[in-house]
N, C-alpha and C positions, 0 to 999 in steps of 0.2 A: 335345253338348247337344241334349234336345230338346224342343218346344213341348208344353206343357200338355195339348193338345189331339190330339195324338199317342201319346200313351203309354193302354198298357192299362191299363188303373185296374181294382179293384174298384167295384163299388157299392153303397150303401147307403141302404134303403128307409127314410131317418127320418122320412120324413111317416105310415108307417103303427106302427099304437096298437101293435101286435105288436113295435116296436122300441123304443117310449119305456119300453115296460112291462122290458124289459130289453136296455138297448142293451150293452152288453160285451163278450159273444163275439160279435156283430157286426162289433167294433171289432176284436177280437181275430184275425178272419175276413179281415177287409181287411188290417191289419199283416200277415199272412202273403203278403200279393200285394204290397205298399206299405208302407212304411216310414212314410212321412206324407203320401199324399195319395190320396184316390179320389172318385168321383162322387155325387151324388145329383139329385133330381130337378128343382134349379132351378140348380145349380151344380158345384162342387165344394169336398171336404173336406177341409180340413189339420185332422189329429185327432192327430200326433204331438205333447208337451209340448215339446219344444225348437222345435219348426218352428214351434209358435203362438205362442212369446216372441218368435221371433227375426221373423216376418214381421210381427205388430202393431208392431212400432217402430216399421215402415217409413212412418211418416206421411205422407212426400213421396210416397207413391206408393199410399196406400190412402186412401178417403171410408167414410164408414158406409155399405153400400148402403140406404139410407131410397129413393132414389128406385126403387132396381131392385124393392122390394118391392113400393112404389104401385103400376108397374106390373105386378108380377106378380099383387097381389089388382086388380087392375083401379079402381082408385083414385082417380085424377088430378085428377079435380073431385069430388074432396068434403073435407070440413073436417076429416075424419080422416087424409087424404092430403096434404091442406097440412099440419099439425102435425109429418107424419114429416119431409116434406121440409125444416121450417124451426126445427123446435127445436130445443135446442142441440145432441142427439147428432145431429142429420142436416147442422148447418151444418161449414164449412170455413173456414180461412186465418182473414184476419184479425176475419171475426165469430165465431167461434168462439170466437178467441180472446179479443177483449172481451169476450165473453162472459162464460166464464172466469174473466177479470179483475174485473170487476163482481163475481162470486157466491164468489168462492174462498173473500175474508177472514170468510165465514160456516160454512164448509162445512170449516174446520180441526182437528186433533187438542188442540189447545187450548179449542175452541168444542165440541166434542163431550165435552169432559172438564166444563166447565161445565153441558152437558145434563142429566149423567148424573142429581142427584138428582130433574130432575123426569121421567127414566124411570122411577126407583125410583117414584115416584109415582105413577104411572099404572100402572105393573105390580100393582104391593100394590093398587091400587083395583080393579083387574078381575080379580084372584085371588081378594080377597074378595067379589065376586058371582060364581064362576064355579067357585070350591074346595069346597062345599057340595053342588055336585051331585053329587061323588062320580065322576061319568064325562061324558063327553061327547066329540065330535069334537074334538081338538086343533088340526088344521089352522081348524076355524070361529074356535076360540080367538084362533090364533095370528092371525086378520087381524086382529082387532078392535084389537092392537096397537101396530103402525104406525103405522095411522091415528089414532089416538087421540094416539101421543105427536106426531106432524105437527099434527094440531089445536092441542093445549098450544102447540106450538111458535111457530105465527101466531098463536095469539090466536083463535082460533074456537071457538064454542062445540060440544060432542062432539054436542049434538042435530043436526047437520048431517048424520052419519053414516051414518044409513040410509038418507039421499038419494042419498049417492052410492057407496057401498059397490060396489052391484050395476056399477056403472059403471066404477070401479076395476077389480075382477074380469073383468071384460070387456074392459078395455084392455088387460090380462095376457097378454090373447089376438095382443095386436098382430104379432108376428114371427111367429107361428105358418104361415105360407105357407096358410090354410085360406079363400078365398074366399066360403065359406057362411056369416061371420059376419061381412063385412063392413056388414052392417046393422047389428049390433050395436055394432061397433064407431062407427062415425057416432052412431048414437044418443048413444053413453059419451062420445063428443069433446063433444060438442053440451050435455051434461049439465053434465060439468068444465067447457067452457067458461060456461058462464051461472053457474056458481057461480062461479069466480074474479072473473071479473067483479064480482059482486055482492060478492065478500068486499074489492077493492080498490075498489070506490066505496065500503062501508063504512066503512074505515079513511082513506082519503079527508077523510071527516066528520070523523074524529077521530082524530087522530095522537099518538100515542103521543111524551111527553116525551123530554127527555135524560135518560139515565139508567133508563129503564124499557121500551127497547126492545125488541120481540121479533124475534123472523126474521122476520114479515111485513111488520113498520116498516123493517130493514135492505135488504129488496128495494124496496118501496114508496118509498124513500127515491133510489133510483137514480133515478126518473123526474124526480126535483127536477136532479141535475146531468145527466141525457141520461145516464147508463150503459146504459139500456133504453131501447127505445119501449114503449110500451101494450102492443103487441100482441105484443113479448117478453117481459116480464113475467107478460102471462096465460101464457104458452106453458112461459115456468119454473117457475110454480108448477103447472102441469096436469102438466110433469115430474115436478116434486118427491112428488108425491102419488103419482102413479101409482109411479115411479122406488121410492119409498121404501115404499111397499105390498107388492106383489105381491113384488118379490125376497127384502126383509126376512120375510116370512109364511112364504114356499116354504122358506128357507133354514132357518130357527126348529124348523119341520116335522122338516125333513131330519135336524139334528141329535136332535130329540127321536126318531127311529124309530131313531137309529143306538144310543141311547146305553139306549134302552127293552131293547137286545140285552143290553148293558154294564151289570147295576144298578150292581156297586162302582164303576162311571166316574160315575155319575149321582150316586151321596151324597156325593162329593166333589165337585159343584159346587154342594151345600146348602151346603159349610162354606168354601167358596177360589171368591174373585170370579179370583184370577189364576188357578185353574185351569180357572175358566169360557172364560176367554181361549185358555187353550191347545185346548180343547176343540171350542171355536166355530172357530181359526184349523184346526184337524184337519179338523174335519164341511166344513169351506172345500174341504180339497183333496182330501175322499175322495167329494163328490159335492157339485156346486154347481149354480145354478139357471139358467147363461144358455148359449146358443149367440152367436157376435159374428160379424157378416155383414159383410163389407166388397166395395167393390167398388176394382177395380184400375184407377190411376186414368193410369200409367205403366208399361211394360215390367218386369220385373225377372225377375232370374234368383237363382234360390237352387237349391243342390245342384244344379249342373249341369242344371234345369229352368227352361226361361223360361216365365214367367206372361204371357202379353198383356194390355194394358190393355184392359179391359172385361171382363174375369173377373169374376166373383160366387164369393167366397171364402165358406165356413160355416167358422169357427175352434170346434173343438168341446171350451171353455171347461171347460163343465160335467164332462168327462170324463177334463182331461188329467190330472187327479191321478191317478189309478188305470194312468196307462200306464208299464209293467211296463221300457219303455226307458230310464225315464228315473228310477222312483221306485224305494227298494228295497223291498219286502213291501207294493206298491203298497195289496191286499187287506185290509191288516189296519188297525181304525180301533185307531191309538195316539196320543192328543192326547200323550205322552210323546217319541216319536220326535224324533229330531234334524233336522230340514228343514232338510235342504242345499239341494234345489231347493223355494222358498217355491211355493203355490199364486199361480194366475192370474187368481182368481174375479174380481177388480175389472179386469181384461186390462189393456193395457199402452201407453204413448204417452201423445200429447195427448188421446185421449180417455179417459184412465184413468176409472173410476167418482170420482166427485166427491165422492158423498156419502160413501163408503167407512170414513172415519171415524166419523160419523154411525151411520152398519149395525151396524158394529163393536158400539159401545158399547151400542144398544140391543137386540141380542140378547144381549151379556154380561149385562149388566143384566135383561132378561128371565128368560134361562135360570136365573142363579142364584138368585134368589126362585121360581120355578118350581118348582125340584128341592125347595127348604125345605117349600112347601105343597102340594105333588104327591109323595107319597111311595108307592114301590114302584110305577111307573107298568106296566101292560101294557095289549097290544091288546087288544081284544077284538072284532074285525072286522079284514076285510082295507081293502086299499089301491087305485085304479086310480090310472095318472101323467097327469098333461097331453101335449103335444104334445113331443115331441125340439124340434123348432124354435123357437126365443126361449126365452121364460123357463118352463125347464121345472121338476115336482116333484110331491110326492103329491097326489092330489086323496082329502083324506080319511084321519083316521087315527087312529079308534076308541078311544079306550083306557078303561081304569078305574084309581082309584088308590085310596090312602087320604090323606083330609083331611089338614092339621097346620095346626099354627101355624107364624108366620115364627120363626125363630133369633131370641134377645137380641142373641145376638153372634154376628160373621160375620168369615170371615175374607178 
């Protein structure tokens, strides 16, 4: 057996833009030294699909590293450095767990089936301003999305949006390991914060009956039996925005550039919302938008290599679909394919993705109205990516189509 810290590793430069713009034979570079594990520059990498299932289980012995980040953007007293250490992806044991427990009975595939007609609704509303122009950025497209159906969702009027849009976008940036936007980022906390704030004294005034609840009432509604404090409540809903923003936009993107390759994949999720499904759970495993940072929080040995406690793990999420050890024809996007090993996009344990039901539904729902009145989609401009580190994905993704109408009937 030997120590972590002992073995020759490959390594890999994912903080620089030359590697987000295409990490793969990177990856493919180090699997020829390393089977699943090598260095980078704040830690190290488990990039193998099996090694990342099997070491996120490990709950007893892994934290989110929230605190190891503060420190490494240099953080520790500012208000976007407490939010990592204390929200709910950065808490542990039993507040995490009440956590959890408080917000699950909202955040269910039951409750997200219920959502779905008022995504329909919000989609059709911003296709019909936005189908007209004939071309535009897709990715701009694609925020306005999210957030709009998270608005519907509380009860918030959508004119709040371009307040904090920019701020969202910016929080995006959060795991990015990039120091020179820790301004930005304090500002975007600072922002989010004085708006939830302001949107739970509002509701506050006026509370939404029985029977006429919405998600902001069902959170709001915790501080009446102590499920929350105040200052977790703000902290879940600054989650929720952001959480359900920037991943749901990135991810939405991804799929539309895979499938902009694929047309006959693309007209068939004009006509089959369940082939949308298959489509959306594919674009999941053939390239997804997060890296999962953990620090080690206990010894452990896996494959004959012990981990010491205080490692800083990169589990590289976003990639393990495509690893060739583990997927068959890892390369090829077939929303048909039989998924023996399901993808990991929402990762794994107690801190699985929450909302993941949620996501689901409203990029199915998205995309396949999308395909109806976007038809023949192509680029017409290139692409740059975000950062490898956190939530990565296109920035920017040109296209042009022709107009349509929505389907009468859909299948």
């Amino acid at each position: 057996m030997q120590r972590l810290d002992e073995l020759k590793l490959p390594h890999l430069a994912m903080e620089d833009q030359g590697f987000a713009e295409d990490p793969l034979p990177h990856f493919a570079a180090a699997r020829a030294q390393h089977p699943w594990l090598a260095t980078c520059a704040f830690g190290h990498v488990v990039h193998q699909y099996d090694a990342i299932k099997d070491l996120l289980y490990l709950d007893h012995s892994l934290i989110g590293a929230y605190t190891d980040v503060v420190d490494i953007m240099g953080a520790r007293d500012t208000s976007w450095g407490r939010f990592q250490q204390e929200s709910m992806l950065g808490s542990t044991g039993e507040t995490h767990a009440r956590m959890r427990r408080v917000l699950a009975p909202a955040f269910t595939p039951q409750q997200a089936k219920k959502h779905r007609p008022l995504m329909r609704e919000v989609i059709a509303k911003q296709l019909d301003e936005w189908v007209p122009k004939g071309a535009f950025d897709f990715e701009e497209f694609a925020s306005y999305f999210p957030i709009s159906v998270m608005c519907s969702l509380i009860g918030a009027s959508p004119t709040v949006i371009p307040a904090i849009k920019s701020s969202l976008e910016a929080f995006g940036m959060s795991m990015s390991m990039d120091r020179e936007i820790l301004p930005q980022l304090v500002k975007a906390m600072d922002v989010l914060d004085a708006f939830v704030q302001d949107l739970v004294a509002q509701r506050l005034k006026a509370r939404k009956p029985a029977g006429e609840e919405d998600l902001l009432e069902i959170l709001v509604s915790t501080l009446d039996d102590g499920g929350l404090s105040e200052r977790e409540l703000y902290d879940v809903l600054i989650f929720l925005f952001v959480a359900g923003y920037d991943t749901s936009k990135n991810a939405l993107t991804l799929a539309m550039d895979s499938l902009i390759r694929q047309p006959a994949l693309y007209q068939r999720c004009a006509t089959s919302l369940d082939y949308c499904r298959k489509v959306i759970e594919e674009s999941f495993r053939f390239l997804t938008t997060s890296t999962i940072a953990r620090t080690v929080t206990k010894d452990i040995v896996y494959r004959d290599v012990l981990i010491p406690e205080g490692s800083l793990l990169f589990f590289t999420v976003n990639v393990a679909g495509r690893d060739p050890t583990a997927i068959a024809d890892p390369d090829s996007f077939d929303p048909d394919r039989e998924q023996a090993k399901k993808h990991i996009a929402f990762g794994q344990g107690v801190h699985i993705c929450l909302g993941q039901f949620i996501a689901r539904a409203q990029i199915e729902e998205g995309l396949h109205q999308i395909a109806q009145r976007m038809r023949n989609p192509r680029r017409t401009g290139p692409s740059s990516w975000r950062p490898f580190f956190g939530v990565s994905g296109l920035r920017g993704l040109p296209i042009a189509f022709d107009p349509a109408a929505a389907l009468e009937e859909v299948g």
